[in-house]
C-alpha positions as CSV (number, residue, x, y, z in Angstrom):
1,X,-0.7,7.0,45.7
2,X,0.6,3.3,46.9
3,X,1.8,1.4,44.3
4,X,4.2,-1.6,43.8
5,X,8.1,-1.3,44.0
6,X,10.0,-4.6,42.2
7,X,13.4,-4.3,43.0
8,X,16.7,-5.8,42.1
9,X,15.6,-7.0,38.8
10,X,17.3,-7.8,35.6
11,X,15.6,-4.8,33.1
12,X,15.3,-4.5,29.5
13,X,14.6,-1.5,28.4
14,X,15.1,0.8,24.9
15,X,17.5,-1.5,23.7
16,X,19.2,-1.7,27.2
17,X,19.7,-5.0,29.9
18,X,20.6,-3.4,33.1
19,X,20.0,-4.2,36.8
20,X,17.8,-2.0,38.7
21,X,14.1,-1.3,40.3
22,X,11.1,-0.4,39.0
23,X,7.7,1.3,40.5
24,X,4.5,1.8,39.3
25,X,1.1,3.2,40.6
26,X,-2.1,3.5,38.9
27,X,-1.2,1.1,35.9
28,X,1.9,3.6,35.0
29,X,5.6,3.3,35.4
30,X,6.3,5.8,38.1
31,X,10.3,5.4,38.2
32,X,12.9,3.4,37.0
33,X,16.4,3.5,38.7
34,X,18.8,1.8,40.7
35,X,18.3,1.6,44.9
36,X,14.4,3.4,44.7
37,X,12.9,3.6,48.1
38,X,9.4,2.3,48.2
39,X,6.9,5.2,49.0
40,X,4.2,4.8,52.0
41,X,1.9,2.0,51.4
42,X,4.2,0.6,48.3
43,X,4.0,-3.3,48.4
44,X,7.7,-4.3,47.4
45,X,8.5,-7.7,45.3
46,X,11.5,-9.2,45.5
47,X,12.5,-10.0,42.0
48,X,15.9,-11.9,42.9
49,X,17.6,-10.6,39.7
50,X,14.9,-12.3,37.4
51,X,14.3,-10.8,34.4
52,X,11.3,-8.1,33.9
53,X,10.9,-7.2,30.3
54,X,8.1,-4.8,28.5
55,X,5.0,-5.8,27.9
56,X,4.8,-7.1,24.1
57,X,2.4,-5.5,21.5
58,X,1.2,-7.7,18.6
59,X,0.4,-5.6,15.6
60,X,-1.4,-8.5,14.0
61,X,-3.5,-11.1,15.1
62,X,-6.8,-12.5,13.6
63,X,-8.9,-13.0,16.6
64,X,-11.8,-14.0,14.4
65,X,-14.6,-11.8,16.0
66,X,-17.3,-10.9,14.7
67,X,-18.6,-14.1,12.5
68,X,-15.8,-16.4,12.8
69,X,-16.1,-16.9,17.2
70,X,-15.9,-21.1,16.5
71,X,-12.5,-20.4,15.9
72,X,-11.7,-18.3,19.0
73,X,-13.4,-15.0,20.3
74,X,-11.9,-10.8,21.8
75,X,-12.2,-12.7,25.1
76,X,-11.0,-15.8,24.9
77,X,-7.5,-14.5,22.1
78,X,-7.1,-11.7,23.8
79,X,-6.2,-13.6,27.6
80,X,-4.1,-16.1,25.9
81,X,-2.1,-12.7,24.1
82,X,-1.8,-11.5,28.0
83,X,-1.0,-14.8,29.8
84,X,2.3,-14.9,26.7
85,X,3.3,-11.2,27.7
86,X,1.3,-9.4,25.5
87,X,-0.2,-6.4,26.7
88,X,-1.2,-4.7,23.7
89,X,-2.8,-6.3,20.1
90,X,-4.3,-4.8,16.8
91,X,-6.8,-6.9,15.0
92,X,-6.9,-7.4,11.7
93,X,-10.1,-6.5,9.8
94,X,-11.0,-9.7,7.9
95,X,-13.9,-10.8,10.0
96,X,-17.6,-11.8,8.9
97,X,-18.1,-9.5,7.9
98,X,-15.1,-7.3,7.1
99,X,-14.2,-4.0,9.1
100,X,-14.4,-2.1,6.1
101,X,-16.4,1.1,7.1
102,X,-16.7,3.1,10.5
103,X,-19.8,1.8,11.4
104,X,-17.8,-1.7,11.1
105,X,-15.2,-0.7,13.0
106,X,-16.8,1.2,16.1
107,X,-19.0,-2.3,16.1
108,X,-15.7,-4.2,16.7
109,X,-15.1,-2.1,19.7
110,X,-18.1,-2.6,21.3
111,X,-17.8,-6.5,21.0
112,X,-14.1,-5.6,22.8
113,X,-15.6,-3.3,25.7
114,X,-15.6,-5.2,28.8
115,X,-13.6,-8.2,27.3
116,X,-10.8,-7.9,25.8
117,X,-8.1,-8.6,28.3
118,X,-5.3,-5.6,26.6
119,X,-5.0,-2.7,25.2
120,X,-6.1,-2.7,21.6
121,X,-6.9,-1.4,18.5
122,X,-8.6,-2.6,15.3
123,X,-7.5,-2.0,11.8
124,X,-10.0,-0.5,9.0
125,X,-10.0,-3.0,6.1
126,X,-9.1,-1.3,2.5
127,X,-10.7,-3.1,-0.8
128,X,-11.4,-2.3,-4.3
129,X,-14.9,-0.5,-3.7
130,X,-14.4,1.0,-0.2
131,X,-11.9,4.4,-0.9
132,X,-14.3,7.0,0.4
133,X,-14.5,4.9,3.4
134,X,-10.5,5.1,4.0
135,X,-10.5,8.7,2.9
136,X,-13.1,9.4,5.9
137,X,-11.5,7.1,8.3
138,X,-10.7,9.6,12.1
139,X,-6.8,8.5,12.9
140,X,-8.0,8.3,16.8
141,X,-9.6,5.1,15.4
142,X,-7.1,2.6,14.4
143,X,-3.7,2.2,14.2
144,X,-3.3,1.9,10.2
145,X,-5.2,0.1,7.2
146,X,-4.8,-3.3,5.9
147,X,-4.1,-3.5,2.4
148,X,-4.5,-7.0,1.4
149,X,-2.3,-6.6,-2.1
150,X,-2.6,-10.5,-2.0
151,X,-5.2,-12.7,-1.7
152,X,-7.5,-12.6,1.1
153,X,-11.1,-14.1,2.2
154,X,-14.4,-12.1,0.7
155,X,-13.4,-9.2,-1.1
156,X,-10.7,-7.6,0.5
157,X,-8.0,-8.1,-1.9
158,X,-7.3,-4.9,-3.5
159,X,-5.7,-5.6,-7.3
160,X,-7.3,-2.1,-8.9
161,X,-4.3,-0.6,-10.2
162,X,-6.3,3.3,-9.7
163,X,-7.5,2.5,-6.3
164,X,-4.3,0.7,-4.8
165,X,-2.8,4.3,-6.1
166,X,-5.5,6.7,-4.1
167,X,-5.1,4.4,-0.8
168,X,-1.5,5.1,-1.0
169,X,-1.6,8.8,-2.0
170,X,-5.0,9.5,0.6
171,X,-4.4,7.2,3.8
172,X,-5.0,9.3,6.8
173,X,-3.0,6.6,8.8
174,X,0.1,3.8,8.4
175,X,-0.5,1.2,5.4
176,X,0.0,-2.0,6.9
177,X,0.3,-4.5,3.9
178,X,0.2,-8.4,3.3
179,X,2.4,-9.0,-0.1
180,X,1.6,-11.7,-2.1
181,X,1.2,-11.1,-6.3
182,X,-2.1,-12.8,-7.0
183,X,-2.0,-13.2,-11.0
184,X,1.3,-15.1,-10.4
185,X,0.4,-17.0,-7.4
186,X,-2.8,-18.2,-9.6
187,X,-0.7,-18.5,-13.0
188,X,1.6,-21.0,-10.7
189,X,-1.2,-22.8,-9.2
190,X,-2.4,-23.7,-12.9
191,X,0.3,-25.2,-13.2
192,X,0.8,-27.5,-10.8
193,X,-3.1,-28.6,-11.1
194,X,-2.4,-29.7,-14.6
195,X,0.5,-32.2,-13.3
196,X,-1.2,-33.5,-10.0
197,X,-5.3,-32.6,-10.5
198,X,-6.4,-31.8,-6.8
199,X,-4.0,-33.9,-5.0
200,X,-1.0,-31.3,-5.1
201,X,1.6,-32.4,-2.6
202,X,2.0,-29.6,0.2
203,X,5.5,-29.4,-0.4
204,X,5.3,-27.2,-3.3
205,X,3.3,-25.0,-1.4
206,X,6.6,-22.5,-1.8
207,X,6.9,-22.8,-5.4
208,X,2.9,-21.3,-5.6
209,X,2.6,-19.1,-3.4
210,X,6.2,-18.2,-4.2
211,X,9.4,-15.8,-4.0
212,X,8.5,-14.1,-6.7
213,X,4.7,-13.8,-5.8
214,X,6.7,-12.0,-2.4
215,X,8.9,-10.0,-4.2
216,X,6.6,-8.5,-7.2
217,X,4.4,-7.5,-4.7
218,X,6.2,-6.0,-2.0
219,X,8.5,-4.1,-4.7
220,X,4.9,-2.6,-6.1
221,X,4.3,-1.6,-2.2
222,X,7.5,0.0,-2.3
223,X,7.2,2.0,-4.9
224,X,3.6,3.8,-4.1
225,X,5.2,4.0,-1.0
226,X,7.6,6.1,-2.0
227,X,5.6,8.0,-5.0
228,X,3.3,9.6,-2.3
229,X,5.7,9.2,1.2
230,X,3.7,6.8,2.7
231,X,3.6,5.3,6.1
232,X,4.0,1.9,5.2
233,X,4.4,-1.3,7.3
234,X,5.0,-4.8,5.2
235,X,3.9,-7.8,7.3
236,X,5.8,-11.0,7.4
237,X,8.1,-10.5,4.6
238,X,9.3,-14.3,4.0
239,X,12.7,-13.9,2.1
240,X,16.0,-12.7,1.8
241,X,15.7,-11.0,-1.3
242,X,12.8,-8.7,0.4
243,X,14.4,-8.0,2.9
244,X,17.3,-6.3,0.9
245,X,14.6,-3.5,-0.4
246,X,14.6,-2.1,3.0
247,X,17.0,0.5,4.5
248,X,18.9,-0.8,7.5
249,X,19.3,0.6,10.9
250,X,17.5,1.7,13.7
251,X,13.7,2.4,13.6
252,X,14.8,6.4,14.8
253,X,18.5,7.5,12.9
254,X,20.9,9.8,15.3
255,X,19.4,12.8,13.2
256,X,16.2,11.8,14.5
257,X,14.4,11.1,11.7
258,X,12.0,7.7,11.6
259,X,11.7,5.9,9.3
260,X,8.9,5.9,7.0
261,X,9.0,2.5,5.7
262,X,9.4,-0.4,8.0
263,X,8.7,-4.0,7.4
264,X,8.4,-7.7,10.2
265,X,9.0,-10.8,9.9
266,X,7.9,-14.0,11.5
267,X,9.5,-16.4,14.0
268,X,8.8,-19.6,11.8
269,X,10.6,-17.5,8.7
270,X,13.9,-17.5,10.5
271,X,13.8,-21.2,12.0
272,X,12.5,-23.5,9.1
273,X,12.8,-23.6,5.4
274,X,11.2,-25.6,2.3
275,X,14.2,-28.6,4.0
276,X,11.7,-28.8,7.1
């Protein structure tokens, strides 16, 4: 089948740079190598030793469909992710109303068919009230569930002691998790009201919604993680001291083993701090 044939490009690949080519057919990689001959019909780019990298996969973006579209739409998030590189996204389930069933979550594909502009997959939303719901939920049908272990919009935080326990021990897919401790987020915010009323200055927005906050509740994640050997993803750990609960290395170890518990970051984490 004709395909396309870039050659003499600058690679990256599995942890590799490397100059080379790089053929594909039928929206697959056919071959990657050094000096590949196009086959009949090929077109052939001339990359001039610019660089071709992977396409990127977002594993969490809030593209505010269904209920919240004044704020951006599947469509219209989704062609911005591709025009940056992104060729893959997972939506998170927070939506008007939340993804917190099957029916919920096959609607979210429908809204997608047609018009989403990547590959994709949408997250089943965990809460206090919704366990047979996550016990039920078909792995084919989203990449993990969100456990909001932190404060979240309608009732998707999930602070029940019993039920944050069952998700852990019964989740047919990857926890992905936002940590924040809410009782000591709130207990902080108190605080602060008392000395400035409504008109708390923003910058001690770090000393509410805190390190501690972080840590307690990521350590709690941790933990039930480990209790029922969970598949558990942390999302946009925030500090140092979290970071230091998770083993180093490489996502696969030379014995071949991955890892069960992994954790990300955010871009705006490592460039600014409470000085900026």
């Amino acid at each position: 089948m004709p395909g396309t044939l870039i050659v003499n490009a600058r690679l990256v690949n599995e942890g590799r740079e490397f100059d080379g080519d790089l053929r594909f057919a039928n929206g697959r990689i056919t071959h990657v190598g050094g000096q590949l001959s196009p086959q009949p019909g090929d077109q052939v780019i001339e990359a001039g030793g610019r660089w071709l990298l992977p396409g990127m996969i977002d594993d969490q973006v809030h593209f505010r469909e269904p209920g919240l579209t004044h704020k951006g739409n599947i469509a219209s998030e989704s062609a911005a992710a591709a025009a940056g590189g992104l060729t893959t996204f997972m939506d998170m389930p927070n939506t008007t109303p939340p993804t917190l069933d099957a029916d919920a979550l096959e609607a979210k594909y429908q809204l997608a068919a047609g018009r989403a502009w990547c590959n994709h997959g949408f997250y089943l939303g965990a809460s206090n009230d919704n366990l047979e719901a996550v016990r039920r939920l078909d792995p084919r049908t989203a990449p993990g569930i969100k456990v909001f272990m932190g404060a979240s919009t309608g009732n998707m935080l999930v602070d029940n002691p019993d039920t944050l326990d069952a998700i852990f021990r019964e989740a047919p897919t990857p926890i992905i998790t936002h940590c924040e401790d809410t009782p000591t987020i709130d207990a902080n915010l108190a605080l602060f009201k008392v000395r400035y009323g409504d008109n708390i200055p923003v910058e001690c927005h770090p000393d509410i919604r805190s390190r501690e906050a972080c840590l307690k509740s990521t350590q709690l994640a941790l933990s039930l993680a480990r209790r029922h050997d969970t598949r558990l993803h942390v999302l946009h750990i925030s500090t140092a001291d979290e970071l230091a609960l998770f083993q180093r290395g490489p996502l696969v170890g030379a014995d071949g083993v991955r890892k069960r518990i992994t954790a990300e970051t955010c871009i705006h984490f490592l460039r600014f701090d409470r000085g900026d």
